[in-house]
MDTraj code that builds the backbone (N, CA, C; nanometers):
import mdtraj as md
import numpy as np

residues = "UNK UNK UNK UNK UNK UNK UNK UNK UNK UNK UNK UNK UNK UNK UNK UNK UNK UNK UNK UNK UNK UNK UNK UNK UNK UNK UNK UNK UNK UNK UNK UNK UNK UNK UNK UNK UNK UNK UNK UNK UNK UNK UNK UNK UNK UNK UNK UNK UNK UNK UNK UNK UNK UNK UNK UNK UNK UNK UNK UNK UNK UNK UNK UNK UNK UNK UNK UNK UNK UNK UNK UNK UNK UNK UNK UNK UNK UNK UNK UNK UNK UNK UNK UNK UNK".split()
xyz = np.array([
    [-0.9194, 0.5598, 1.2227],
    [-0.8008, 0.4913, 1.2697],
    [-0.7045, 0.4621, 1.1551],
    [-0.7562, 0.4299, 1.0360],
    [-0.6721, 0.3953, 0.9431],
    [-0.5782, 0.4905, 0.8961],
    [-0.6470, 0.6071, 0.8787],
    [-0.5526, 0.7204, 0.8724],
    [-0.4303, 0.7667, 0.9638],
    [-0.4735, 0.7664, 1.1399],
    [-0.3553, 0.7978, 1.1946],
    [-0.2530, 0.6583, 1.1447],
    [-0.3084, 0.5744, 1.1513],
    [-0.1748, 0.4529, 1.1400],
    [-0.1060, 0.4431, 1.0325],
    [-0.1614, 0.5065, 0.9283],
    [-0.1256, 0.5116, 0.8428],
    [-0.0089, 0.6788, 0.8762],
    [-0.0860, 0.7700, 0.8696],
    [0.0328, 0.8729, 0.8849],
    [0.1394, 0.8827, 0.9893],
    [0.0987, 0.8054, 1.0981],
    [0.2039, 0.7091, 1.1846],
    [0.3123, 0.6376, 1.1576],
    [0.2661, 0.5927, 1.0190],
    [0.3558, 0.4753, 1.0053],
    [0.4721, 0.5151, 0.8492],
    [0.4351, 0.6043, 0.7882],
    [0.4721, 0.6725, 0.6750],
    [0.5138, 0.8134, 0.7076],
    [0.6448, 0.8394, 0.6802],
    [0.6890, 0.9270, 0.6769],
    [0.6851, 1.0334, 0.5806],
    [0.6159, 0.9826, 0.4691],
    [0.6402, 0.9932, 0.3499],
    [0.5484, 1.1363, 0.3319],
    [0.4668, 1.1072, 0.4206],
    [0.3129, 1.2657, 0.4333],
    [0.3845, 1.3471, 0.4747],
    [0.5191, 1.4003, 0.5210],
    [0.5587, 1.5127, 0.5941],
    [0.6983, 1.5423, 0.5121],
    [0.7465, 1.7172, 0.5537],
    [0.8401, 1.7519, 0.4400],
    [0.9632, 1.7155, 0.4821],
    [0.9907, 1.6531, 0.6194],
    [1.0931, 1.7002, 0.6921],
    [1.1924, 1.5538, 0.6929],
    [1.1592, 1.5163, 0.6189],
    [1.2388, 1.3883, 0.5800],
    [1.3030, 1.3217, 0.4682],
    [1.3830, 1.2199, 0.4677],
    [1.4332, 1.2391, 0.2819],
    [1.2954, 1.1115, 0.1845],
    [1.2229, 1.0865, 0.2775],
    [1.1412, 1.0017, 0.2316],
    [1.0184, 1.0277, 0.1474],
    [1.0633, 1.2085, 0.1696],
    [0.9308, 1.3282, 0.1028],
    [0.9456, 1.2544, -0.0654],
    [0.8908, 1.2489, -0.1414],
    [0.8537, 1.2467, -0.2551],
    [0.8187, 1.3582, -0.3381],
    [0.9251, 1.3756, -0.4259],
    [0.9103, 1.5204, -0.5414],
    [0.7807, 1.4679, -0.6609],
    [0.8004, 1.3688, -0.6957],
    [0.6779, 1.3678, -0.8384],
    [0.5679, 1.3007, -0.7353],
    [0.4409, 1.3221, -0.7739],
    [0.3333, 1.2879, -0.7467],
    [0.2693, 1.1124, -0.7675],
    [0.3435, 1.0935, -0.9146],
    [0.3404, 0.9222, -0.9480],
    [0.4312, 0.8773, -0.8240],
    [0.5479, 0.9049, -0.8289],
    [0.6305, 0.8674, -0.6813],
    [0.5394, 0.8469, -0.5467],
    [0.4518, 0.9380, -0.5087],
    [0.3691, 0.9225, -0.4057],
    [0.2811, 0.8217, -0.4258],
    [0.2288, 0.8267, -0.5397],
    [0.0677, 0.7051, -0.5436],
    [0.1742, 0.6019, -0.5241],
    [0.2312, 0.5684, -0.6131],
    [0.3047, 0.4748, -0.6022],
    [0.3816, 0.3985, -0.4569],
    [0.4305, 0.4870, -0.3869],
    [0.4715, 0.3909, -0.2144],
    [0.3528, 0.4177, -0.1622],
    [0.2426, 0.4880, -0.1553],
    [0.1140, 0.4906, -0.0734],
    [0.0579, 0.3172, -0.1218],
    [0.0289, 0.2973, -0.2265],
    [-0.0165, 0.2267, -0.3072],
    [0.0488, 0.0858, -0.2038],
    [0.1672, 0.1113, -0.2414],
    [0.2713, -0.0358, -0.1914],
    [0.2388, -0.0682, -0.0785],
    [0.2421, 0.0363, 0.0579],
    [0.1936, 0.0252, 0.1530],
    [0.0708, 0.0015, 0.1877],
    [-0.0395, 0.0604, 0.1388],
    [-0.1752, 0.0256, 0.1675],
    [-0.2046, -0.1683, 0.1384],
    [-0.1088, -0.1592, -0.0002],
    [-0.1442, -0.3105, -0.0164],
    [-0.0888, -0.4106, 0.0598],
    [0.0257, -0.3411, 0.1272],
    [0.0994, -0.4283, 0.2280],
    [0.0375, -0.4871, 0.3683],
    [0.0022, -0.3404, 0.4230],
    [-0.0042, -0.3545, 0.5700],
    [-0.1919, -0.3777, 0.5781],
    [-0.2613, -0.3452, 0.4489],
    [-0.4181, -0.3393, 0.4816],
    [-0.4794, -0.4706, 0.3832],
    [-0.3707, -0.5313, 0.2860],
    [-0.4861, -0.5934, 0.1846],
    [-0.4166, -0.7940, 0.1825],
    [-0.2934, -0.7832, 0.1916],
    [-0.2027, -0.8890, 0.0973],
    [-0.0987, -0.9121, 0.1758],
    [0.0076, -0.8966, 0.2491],
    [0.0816, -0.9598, 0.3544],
    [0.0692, -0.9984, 0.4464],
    [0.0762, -0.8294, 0.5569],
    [0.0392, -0.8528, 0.7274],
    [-0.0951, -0.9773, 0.7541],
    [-0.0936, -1.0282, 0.8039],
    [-0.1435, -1.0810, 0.8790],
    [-0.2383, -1.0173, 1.0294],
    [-0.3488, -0.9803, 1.0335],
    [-0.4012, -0.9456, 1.1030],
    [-0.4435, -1.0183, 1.2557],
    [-0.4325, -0.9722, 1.3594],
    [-0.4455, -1.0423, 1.5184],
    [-0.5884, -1.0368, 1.4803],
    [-0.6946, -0.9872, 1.4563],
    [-0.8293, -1.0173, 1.4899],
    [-0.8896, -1.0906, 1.4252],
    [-0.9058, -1.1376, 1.2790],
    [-0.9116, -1.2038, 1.1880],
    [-0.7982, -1.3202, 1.1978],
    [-0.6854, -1.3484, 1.2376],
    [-0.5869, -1.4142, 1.1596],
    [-0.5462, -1.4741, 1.0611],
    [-0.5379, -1.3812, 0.9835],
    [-0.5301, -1.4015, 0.8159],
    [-0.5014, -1.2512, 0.7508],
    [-0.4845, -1.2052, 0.6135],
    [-0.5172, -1.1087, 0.5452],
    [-0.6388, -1.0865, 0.4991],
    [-0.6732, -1.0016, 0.5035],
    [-0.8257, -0.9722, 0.4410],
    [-0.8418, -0.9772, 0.2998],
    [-0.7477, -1.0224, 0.2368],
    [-0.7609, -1.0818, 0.1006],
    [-0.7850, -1.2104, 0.0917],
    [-0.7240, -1.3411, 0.2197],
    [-0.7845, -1.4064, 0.2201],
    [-0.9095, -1.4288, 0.3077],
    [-0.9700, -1.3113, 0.3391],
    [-1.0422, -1.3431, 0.4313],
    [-1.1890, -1.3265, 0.3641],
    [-1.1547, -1.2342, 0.2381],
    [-1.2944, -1.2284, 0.1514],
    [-1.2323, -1.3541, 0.0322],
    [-1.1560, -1.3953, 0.0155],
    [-1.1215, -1.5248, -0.0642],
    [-1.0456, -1.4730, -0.1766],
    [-0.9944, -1.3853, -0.1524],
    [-0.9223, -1.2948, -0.3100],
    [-0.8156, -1.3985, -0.3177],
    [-0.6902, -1.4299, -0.2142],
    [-0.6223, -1.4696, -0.1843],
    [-0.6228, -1.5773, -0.1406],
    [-0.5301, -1.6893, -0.1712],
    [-0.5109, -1.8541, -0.0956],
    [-0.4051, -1.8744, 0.0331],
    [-0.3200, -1.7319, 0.0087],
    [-0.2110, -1.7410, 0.1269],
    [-0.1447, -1.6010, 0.1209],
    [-0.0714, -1.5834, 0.2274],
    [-0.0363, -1.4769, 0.2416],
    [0.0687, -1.4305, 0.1649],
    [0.0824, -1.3292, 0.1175],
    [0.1623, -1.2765, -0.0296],
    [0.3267, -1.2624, 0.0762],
    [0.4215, -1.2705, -0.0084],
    [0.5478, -1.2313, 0.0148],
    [0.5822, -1.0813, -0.0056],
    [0.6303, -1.0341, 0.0578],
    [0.6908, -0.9150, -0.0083],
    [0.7266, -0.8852, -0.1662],
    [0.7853, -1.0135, -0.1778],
    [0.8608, -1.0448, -0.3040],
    [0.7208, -1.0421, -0.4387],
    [0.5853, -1.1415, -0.3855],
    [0.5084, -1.1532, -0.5069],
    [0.4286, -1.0085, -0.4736],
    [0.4753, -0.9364, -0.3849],
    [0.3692, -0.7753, -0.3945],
    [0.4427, -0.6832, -0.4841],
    [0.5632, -0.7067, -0.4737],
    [0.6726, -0.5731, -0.6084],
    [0.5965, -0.6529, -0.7582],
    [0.6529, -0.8100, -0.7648],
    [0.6806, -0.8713, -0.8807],
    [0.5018, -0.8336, -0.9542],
    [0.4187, -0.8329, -0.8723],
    [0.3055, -0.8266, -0.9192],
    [0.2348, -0.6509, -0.9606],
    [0.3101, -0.5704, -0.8429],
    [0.3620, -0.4338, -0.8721],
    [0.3756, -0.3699, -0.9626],
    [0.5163, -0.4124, -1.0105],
    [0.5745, -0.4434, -1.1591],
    [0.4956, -0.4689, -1.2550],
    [0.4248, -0.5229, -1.2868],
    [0.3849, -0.6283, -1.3731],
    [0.2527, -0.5655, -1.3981],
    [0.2091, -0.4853, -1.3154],
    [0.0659, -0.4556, -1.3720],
    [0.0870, -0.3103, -1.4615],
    [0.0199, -0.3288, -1.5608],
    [-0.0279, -0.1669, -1.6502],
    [-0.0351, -0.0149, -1.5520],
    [0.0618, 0.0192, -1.5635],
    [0.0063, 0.1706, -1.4994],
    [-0.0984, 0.2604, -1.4964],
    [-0.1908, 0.2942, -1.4236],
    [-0.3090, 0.3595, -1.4725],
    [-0.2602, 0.5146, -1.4791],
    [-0.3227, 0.5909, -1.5820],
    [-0.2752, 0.7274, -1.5286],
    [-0.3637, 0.7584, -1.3959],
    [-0.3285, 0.8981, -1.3222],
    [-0.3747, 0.9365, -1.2152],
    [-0.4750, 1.0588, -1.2391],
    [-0.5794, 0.9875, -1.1870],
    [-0.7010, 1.0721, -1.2526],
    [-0.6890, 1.2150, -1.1777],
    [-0.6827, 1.3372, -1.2250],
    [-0.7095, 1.5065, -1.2031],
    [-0.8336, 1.5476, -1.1341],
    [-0.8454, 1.5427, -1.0488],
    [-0.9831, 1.5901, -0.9498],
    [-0.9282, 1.7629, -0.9181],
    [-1.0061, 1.8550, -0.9564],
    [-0.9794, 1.9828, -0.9516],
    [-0.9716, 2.0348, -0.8099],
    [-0.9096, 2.1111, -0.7290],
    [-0.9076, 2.1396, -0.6152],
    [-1.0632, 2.2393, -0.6359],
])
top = md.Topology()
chain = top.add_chain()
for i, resn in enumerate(residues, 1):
    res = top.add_residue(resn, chain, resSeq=i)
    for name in ("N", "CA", "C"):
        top.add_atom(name, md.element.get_by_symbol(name[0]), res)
traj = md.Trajectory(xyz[None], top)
């Protein structure tokens, strides 16, 4: 499930849009934003009601949009590890 909703919800997996992404850091990077958005640190979930960050205690409250870039930002870039096809 996570996957269709996810490729549901991102345009970003398909060529036919301007939302396609040419560099590859570009991709981790809004996948990244999104996963942390809608699965870890904002949304608010109906079955749980809460984020599942605070729901394993990572988190005290639900993140803003605003502290998910600023914190975004702010962290060290990892490079992107090469897994050989």
């Amino acid at each position: 499930m996570l996957q269709l909703s996810t490729r549901m919800r991102k345009r970003r997996f398909t060529r036919l849009t301007n939302a396609f992404s040419k560099k590859q850091e570009s991709h981790h990077a809004a996948v990244a934003l999104h996963l942390a958005y809608d699965y870890d640190l904002v949304r608010l979930h109906e079955t749980i009601r809460c984020t599942p960050a605070m729901a394993l205690g990572e988190a005290n409250h639900p993140w803003t949009v605003a502290e998910l870039i600023q914190t975004a930002l702010a962290a060290k870039p990892t490079p992107p590890v090469y897994t050989p096809p």
